[in-house]
N, C-alpha and C positions, 0 to 999 in steps of 0.2 A: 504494500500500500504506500502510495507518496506520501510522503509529509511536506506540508508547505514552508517552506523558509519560517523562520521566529524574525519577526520581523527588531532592528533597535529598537526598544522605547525613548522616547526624547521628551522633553519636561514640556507640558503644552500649559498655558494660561487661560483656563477657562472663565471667559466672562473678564479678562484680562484688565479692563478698567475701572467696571463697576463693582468687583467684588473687594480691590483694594481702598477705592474710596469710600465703599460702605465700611469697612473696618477702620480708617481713618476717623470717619464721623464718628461713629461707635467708641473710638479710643476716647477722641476730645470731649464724651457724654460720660466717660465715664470718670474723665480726669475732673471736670466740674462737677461730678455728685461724686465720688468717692473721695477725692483729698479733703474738703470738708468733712463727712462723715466720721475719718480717718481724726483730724485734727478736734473735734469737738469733743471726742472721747477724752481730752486730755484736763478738762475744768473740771475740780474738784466743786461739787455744788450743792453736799449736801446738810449745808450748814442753813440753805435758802427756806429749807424745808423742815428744817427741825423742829416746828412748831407740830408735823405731822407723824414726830417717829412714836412708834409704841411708847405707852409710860415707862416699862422695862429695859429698854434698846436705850445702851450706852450711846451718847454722841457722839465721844472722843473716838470711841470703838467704829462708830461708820463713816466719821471723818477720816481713821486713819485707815480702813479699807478700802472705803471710796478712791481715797489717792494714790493706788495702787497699779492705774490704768499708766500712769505716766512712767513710773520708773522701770514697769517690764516692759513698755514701748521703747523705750530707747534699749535697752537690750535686745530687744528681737529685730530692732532694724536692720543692724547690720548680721546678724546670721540669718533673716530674711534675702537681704540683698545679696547673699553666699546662696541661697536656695534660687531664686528668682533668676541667677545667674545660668544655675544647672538646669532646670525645669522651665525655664523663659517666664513669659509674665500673666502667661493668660489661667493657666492654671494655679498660680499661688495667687492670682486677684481673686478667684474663686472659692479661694481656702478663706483668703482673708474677709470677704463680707461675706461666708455664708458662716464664720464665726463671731460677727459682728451679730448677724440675724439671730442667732441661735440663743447669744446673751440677750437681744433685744427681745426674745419671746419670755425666754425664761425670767424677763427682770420682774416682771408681773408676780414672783412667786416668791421674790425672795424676803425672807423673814428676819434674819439676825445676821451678823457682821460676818459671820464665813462666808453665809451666801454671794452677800455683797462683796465680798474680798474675792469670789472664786470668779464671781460676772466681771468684776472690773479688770481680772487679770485677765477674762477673754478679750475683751474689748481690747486690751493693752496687745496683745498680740495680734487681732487682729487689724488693728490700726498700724500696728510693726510689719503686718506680711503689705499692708495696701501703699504704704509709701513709693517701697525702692519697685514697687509692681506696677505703681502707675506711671513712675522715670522712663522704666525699663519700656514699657508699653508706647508710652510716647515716641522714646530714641529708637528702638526699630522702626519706624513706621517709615516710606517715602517720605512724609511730610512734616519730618519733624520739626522743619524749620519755623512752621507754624504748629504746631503740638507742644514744642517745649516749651513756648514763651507760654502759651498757655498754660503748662504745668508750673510753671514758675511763678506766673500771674495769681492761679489759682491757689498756690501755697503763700502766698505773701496773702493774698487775701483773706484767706481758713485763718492765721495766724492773729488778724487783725481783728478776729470775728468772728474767734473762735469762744471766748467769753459769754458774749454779749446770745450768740448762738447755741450756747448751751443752755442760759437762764430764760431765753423767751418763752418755751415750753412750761415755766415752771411760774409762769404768769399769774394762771386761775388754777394751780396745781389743788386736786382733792387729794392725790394718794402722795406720798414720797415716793415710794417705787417708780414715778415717772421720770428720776434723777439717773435709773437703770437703763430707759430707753425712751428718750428725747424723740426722735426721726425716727418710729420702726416702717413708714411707709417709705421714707426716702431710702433705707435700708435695703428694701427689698426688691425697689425701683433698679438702685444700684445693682445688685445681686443679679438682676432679668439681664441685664444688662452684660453683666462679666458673663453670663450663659450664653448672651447671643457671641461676645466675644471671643468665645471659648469655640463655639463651634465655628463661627468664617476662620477660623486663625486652625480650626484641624482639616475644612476643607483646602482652604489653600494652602495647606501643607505648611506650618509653621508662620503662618502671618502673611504670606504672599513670597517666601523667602525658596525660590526654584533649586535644588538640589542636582548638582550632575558629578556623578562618581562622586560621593559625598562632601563636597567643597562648592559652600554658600557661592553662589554667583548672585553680586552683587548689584553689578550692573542690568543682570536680568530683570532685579527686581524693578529698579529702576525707570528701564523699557516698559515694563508692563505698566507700571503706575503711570508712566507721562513726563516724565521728570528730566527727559531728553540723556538719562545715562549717566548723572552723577555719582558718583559714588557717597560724596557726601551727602545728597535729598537720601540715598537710600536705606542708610541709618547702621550701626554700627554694628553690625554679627555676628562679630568673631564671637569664636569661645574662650572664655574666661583662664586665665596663666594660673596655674598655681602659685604664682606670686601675690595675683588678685585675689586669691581667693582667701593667702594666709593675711595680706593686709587687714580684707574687710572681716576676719575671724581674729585680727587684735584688737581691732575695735573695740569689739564686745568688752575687753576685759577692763579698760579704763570705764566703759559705759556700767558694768555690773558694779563698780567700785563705788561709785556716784550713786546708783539706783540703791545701795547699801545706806551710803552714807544720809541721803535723802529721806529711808524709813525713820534711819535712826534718828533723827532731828522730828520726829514728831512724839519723843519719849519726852518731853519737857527737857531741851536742850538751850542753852542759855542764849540768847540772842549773839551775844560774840563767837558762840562757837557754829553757830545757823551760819553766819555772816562768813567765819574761816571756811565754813565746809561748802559752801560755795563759789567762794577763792580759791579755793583746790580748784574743784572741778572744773574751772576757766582757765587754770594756766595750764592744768592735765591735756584739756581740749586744744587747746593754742601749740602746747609743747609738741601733741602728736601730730598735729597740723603742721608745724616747721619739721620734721624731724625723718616724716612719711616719705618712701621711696614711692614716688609716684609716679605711674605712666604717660610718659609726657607729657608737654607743657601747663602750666596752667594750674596744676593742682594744688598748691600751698596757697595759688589767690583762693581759690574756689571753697578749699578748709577757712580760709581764714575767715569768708565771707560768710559762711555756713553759721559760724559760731557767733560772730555778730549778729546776725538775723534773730538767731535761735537765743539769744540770751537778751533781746531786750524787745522786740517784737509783742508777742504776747505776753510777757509777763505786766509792760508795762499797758495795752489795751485792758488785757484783765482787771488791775488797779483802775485805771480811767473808770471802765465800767461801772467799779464797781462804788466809787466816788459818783458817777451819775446818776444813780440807779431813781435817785429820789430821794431816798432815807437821809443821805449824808450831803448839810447843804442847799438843800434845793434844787438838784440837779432834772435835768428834763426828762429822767425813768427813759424806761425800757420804750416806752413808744417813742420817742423823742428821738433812739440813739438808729431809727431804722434809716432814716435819712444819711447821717456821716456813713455809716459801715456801708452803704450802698455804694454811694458814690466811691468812696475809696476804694471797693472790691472795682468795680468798672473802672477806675483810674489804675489801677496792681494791673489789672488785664491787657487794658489798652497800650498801658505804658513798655510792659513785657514783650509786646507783641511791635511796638514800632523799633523796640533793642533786637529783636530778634530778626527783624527786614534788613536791619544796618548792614554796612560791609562789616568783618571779622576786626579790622585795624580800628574803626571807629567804635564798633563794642568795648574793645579791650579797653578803652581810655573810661568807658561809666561803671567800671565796678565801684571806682574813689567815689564819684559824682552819686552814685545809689547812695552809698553809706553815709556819706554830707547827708543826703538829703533826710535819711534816717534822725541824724542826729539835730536836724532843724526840727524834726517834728518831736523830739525830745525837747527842745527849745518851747517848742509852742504849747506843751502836753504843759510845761511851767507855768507859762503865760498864761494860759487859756482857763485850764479848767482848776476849778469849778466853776460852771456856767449853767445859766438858767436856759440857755440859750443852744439849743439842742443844731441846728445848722451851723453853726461857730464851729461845731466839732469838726468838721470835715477838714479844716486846714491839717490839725494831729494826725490824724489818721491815713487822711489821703498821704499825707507828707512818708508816715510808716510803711505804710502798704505800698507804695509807687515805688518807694525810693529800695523799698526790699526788693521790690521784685527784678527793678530796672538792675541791681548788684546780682540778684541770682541767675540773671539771664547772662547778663554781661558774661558773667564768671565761667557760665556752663560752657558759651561757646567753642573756646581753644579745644578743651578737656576730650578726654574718651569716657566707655561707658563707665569702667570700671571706677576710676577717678571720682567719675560725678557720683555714684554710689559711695564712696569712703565722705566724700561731703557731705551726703546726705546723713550720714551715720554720726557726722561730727553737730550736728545741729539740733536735735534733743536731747541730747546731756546738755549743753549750753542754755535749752529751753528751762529746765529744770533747774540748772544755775540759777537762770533770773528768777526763778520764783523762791529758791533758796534766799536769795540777796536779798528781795522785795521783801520775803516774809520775816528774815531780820531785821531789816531796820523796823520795819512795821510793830514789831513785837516790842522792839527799842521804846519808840515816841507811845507804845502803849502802858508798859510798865512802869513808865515815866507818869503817869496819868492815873493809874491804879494805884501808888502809894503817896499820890499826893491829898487825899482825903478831901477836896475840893466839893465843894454843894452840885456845883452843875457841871459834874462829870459826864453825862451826856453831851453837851455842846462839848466838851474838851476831850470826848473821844471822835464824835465827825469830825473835829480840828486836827487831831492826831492820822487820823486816816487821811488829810489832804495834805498834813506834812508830810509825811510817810511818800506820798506821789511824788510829790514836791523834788525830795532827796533823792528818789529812785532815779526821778530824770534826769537828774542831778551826775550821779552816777552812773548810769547808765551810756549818755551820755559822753564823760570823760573815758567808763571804757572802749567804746565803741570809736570817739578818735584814737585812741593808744593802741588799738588794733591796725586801724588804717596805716599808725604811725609803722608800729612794727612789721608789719605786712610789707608794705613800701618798701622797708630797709631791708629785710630780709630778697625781696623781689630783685632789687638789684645785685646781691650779694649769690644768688643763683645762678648757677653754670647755664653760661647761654642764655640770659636772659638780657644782655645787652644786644646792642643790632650789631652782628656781625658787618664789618667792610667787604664789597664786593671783591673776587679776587681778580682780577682783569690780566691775562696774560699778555705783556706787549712785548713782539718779533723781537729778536736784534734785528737792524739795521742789515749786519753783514749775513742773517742766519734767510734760509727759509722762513712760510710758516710750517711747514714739514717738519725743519729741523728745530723748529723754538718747540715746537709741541712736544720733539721727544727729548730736548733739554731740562724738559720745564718736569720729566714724569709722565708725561702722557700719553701715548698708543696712537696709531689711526686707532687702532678697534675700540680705544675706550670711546672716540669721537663716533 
């Protein structure tokens, strides 16, 4: 009987245009509802509600479980971004909000301070797998050049708003258990979402990314998407070096150091030593940020910028908030703060996304130019608030959010993937910092107030909580230029980061160019 020839198979692109830009769209829906969802897990809130815990149910006991989502979030991020690396991103986005969902169903149940310690640690993880899942999500894509600002956009944004986002729900709250699951329909929106992603990204065989003899062809991807064959539109593929992979697994151990030092500070530790254990953990952050062998250029701005973000961003939004709320002051509450946090997420976005259009030479000059602008809205957060005057806010904020973002994009540009992943790893320990700092000095200008025995200790504790801001800015502030400062020095002090001279080979007179080229070292063939 004949048999017919086996014919080659060769990589074919079915539906070649439309199936990548629907995962494209898909990406950027999920990077606007999951980094939010991701970042709101991290406001401890449930002091908002205490009027609502059982008579029985210690406070201190669900304050300090409660805050339990933050310090195992930055430990999972970076052995996240080590998984997300091996397993790509569509499947650990999957892990990560279908364990956001699963805390979010269960929070309806929980009764006593384990409960709540064991939900927030899911939370905390899976806000730790959805991070370096929605980077990585973005940087594959054709179009990351428009994906990343907007990943960048939308984390300065969560960061700025991410407070204010966690207490809106907790408005007309009847149960405290709503403090377990804020967003459970955005949750699962998310969730539909990572499912659809999960499956375009197994049809098109890993994201749109064509296989021949198993080595990515990058350019195919490219082609297929529209992007005329860049290699750069087509997003970074490689597989992760055992180098990258033992960096972003040292991470962890200064971040589990911190998340240590962080519980312990809610055992009645003395405000000086709140204050030390947060100076640790910023020069920890900073020192591994100088110190990190990193994969090409770029990586010690991008650490550096990480940890300024992450240490005064939200800690100091939080504070604002929580100075606005109403209570303290007369500030313009929670309905008041929907205007600033709007505008400034649409400003974080916008802004992200015109640094991301620039040429690469005109990026690299606004990492400086973001973090100024950071530290103006530390200026104005001085100036400004407390105010009755709920649109005033929008200079602070928008000033935070814009000016974060514009540094995170700036920063990403040079970098590779892996790179931008150890930055990311460097930027909640530093979040945690600031709220270490903020919460010492805060405990400072309080105890100051508690042993003064004063009649209207009430107005002298809202005065203590707007010094308390006050100082933060204050500080925050000065470290955030001392960063710039030493970034800067360090930037020039790095191999190759001056502009090399062109080397221009010129003839002798009496030679060939034949002969100057192989005077000079050179070949025909290397020509």
């Amino acid at each position: 009987m004949a048999v017919p020839p086996i014919q080659a198979r060769t990589a074919v692109a079915v539906r070649g245009v439309r199936v990548p830009l629907l995962l494209d769209i898909v990406v950027g829906l999920l990077v606007a509802v999951a980094l939010p969802l991701a970042i709101v897990a991290i406001p401890n809130t449930i002091s908002v509600v205490a009027a609502l815990l059982p008579p029985d149910a210690s406070q201190v006991a669900m304050m300090r479980a409660h805050g339990l989502a933050l310090p195992v979030m930055l430990l999972a991020v970076p052995l996240a971004a080590v998984a997300v690396r091996r397993f790509r991103a569509a499947p650990v986005l999957v892990a990560g909000l279908t364990l956001l969902a699963a805390a979010d169903a269960a929070g309806g149940y929980a009764g006593s301070p384990v409960m709540v310690g064991v939900l927030r640690v899911l939370h905390g993880i899976g806000a730790g797998l959805l991070l370096p899942a929605t980077l990585v999500a973005a940087w594959e894509r054709p179009r990351r050049r428009f994906l990343l600002p907007l990943w960048a956009g939308m984390l300065a944004a969560s960061l700025a708003g991410a407070q204010a986002l966690a207490l809106w729900p907790l408005a007309r709250a009847t149960s405290w258990q709503v403090t377990l699951q804020p967003y459970p329909l955005l949750t699962g929106v998310a969730l539909a979402l990572a499912a659809v992603y999960l499956v375009l990204w197994i049809v098109t065989s890993g994201g749109g990314v064509h296989v021949h003899g198993g080595v990515d062809s990058v350019a195919g991807v490219a082609g297929v998407a529209g992007v005329a064959g860049d290699p750069r539109d087509a997003g970074d593929v490689e597989r992760p070096s055992a180098a990258e992979r033992g960096r972003l697994t040292l991470a962890a151990v200064p971040a589990a150091g911190i998340a240590v030092l962080a519980v312990g500070t809610t055992f009645d530790w003395p405000p000086v030593l709140v204050i030390a254990a947060a100076a640790v953990a910023v020069v920890a952050m900073l020192g591994l940020g100088a110190v990190a062998a990193f994969d090409g250029p770029g990586g010690r701005a991008l650490a550096f910028t990480n940890v300024a973000v992450g240490l005064v961003v939200l800690p100091t939004a939080a504070q604002t908030t929580y100075v606005e709320m109403g209570g303290v002051r007369g500030g313009p509450g929670l309905s008041g703060l929907w205007l600033p946090f709007t505008v400034a997420a649409a400003i974080a976005v916008v802004a992200a996304c015109v640094v991301g259009a620039a040429g690469e030479q005109k990026a690299g000059k606004l990492v400086g130019a973001g973090l100024v602008a950071v530290v103006a809205g530390l200026c104005a957060i001085r100036l400004i608030a407390p105010t009755p005057d709920g649109p005033l806010l929008v200079v602070p904020f928008a000033l935070l959010a814009g000016g974060s973002a514009v540094a995170l994009v700036a920063a990403l540009r040079p970098v590779r993937i892996g790179t931008a992943l150890l930055g990311l790893s460097l930027c909640f320990p530093a979040v945690l910092a600031g709220f270490l700092l903020g919460t010492g000095i805060q405990l400072t200008h309080l105890r100051e107030i508690a042993q003064s025995g004063d009649p209207t200790k009430p107005e002298l504790v809202a005065q203590a909580f707007v010094d308390a801001l006050w100082m933060w800015a204050l500080v925050g502030g000065f470290a955030v230029v001392g960063i710039i400062v030493v970034a800067s020095w360090l930037g020039r002090r790095e191999p190759g980061s001056s502009r090399r001279e062109a080397q221009v080979l010129i003839p002798s007179p009496t030679l060939s160019p034949e002969e100057a080229g192989t005077e000079s070292g050179e070949t025909p063939s290397d020509r």
